[in-house]
C-alpha positions in Angstrom: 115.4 77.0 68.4 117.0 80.1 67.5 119.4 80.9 71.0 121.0 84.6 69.3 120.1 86.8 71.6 118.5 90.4 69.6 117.9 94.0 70.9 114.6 94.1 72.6 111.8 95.3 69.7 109.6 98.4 71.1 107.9 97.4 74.3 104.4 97.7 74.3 102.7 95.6 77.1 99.5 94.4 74.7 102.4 93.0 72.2 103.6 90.4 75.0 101.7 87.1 74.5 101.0 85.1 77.7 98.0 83.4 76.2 97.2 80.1 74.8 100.4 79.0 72.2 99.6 76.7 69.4 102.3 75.8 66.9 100.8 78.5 64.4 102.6 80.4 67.6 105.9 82.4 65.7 107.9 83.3 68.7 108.5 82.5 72.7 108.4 85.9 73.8 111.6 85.8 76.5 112.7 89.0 78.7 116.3 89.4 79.9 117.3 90.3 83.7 120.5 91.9 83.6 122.9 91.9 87.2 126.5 92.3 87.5 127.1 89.0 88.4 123.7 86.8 86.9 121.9 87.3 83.9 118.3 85.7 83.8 116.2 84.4 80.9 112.7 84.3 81.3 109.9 82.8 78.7 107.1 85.2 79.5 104.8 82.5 78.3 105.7 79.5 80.2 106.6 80.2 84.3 109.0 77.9 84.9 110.9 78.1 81.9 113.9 80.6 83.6 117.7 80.1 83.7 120.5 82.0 85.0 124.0 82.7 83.4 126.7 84.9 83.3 126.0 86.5 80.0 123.0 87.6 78.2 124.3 84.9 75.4 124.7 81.9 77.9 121.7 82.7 79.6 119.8 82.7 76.1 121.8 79.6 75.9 120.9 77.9 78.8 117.0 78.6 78.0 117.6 76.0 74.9 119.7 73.8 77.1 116.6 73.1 79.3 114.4 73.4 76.8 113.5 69.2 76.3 113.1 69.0 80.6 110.8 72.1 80.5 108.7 70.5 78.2 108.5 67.1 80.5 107.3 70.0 82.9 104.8 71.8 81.1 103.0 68.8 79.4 101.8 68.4 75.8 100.4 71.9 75.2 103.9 73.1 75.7 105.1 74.8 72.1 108.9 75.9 72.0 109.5 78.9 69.1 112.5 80.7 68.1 113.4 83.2 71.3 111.8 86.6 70.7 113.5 89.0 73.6 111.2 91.5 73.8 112.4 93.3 77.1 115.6 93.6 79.3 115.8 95.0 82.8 118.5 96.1 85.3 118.9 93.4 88.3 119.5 94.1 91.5 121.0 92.5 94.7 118.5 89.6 94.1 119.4 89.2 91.1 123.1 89.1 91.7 122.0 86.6 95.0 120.7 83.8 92.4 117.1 84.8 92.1 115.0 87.1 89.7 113.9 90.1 91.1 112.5 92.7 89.2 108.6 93.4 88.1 108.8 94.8 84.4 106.4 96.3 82.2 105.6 93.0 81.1 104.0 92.0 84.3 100.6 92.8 83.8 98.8 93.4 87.1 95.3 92.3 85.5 95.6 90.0 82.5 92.9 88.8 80.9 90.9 85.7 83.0 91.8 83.0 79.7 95.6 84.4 80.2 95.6 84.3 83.7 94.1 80.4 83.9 96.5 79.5 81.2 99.3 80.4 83.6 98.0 78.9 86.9 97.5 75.5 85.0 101.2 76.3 83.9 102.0 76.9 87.5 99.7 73.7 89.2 101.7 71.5 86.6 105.3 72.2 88.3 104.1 71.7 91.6 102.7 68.5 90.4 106.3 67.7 88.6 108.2 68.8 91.8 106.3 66.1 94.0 107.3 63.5 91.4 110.2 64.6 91.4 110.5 64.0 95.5 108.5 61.2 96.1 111.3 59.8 93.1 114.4 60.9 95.0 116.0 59.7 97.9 116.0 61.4 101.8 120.2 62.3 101.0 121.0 63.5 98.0 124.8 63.8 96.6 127.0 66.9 98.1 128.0 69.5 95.7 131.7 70.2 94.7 132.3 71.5 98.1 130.0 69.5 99.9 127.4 71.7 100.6 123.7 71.5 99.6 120.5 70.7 101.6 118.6 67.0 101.6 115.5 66.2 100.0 113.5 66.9 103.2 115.2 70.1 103.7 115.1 72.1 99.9 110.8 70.7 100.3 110.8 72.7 103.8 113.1 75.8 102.2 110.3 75.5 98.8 107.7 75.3 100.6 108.5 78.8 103.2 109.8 80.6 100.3 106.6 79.9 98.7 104.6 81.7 101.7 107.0 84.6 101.6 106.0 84.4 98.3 102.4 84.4 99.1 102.7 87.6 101.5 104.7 89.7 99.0 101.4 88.8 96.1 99.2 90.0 99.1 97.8 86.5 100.2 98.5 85.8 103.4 98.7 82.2 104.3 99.2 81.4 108.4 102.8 79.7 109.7 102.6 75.9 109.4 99.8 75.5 106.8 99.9 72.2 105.2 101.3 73.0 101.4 98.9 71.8 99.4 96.3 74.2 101.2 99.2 77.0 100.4 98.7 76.2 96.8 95.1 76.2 96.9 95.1 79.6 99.1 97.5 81.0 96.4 95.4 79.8 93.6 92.8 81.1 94.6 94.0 84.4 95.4 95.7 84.5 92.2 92.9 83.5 90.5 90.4 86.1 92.1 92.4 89.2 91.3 93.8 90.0 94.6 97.0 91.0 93.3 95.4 93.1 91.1 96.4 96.0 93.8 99.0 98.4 92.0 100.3 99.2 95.2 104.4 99.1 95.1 104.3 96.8 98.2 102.9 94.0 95.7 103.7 91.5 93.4 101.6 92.1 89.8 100.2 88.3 89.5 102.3 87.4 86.4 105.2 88.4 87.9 104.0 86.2 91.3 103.4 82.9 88.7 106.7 83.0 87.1 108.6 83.9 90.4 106.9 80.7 92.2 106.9 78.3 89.8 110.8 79.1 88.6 111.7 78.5 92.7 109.9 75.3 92.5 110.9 74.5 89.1 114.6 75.3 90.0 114.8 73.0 93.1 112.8 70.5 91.2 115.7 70.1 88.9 118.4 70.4 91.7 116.9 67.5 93.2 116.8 65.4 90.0 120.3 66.4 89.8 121.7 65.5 92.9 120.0 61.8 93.2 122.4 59.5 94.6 122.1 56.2 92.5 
């Protein structure tokens, strides 16, 4: 897979391909977040697919890196293509906390209904990899280099809260203390009925919601994995 990072081509939000990818596919369209201390790669196509660096270059790098556990993630319709970088964005203070924050012209508000259940089965399939991933891992998972880091138990109960935050910034509310698989279905469903299909500044377009989620869970999925002890 090509990893050279290229000036973003002419932006034109029908150009961006988040439907179905077949290997007649040519390119993984991929969007750059740029902050001044983390730079973000996203693969528009496949939520989930996101990693962070310190440079456009080792972000783009990184992408590749993780390119042979995404695909455990994503399941045989996954297709990997040379990196087309069709849009870069400014970050901001999430960015630069470890997260990616910004909504880009690429974040269609109302994709089309094959687009949009394309993603969510994108989506369903790293919350289904994340509970492997737990039910695989012990309760105390190896400290990092300073000791730090949260427990099994602990990065499920910070996923899952995140997750309704998540939820309230796509406008679906979901009440304190729902079990999470009815989370998922209530954010499924919202997602799936157009409900962030609202414009308004104060929410999440639902592309941007899909990829956001399922890189959180995708991201702690692989921390875990990481930090098994045995």
């Amino acid at each position: 897979m090509s990893c050279s990072p290229v000036e973003p081509r002419a932006l034109q939000r029908r150009t961006v391909r988040f439907g179905p990818m077949s290997q007649s596919d040519k390119t993984t369209p991929v969007v750059l977040e740029v902050g001044k201390r983390w730079v973000f790669a996203s693969a528009l196509a496949w939520p989930g697919w996101c990693r962070r660096a310190k440079t456009p270059d080792e972000a783009i790098a990184a992408l590749t890196e993780y390119e042979a556990r995404y695909r455990l993630v994503a399941g045989a319709t996954f297709v990997a293509s040379p990196f087309d970088i069709v849009g870069r964005a400014t970050g901001n203070a999430t960015t630069d906390f470890g997260a990616p924050g910004i909504v880009g012209p690429w974040d269609d508000p109302s994709p089309p209904s094959q687009v949009l259940d394309r993603l969510l089965g994108v989506l369903a399939r790293c919350w289904e990899a994340f509970d492997e991933a737990v039910a695989r891992s012990p309760a105390e998972l190896r400290r990092g280099p300073r000791g730090g880091g949260r427990d099994r138990d602990a990065i499920v109960e910070h996923t899952r809260e995140a997750e309704r935050a998540y939820c309230s910034k796509a406008g679906i509310k979901v009440p304190p203390r729902t079990p999470w698989s009815e989370q998922r279905s209530m954010l499924l469903a919202g997602l799936a009925a157009g409900r962030v299909s609202d414009t308004s500044p104060a929410h999440w377009p639902g592309t941007y919601t899909i990829r956001r989620v399922a890189w959180h869970v995708t991201d702690h999925m692989w921390e875990i994995e990481d930090r098994r002890i045995g």
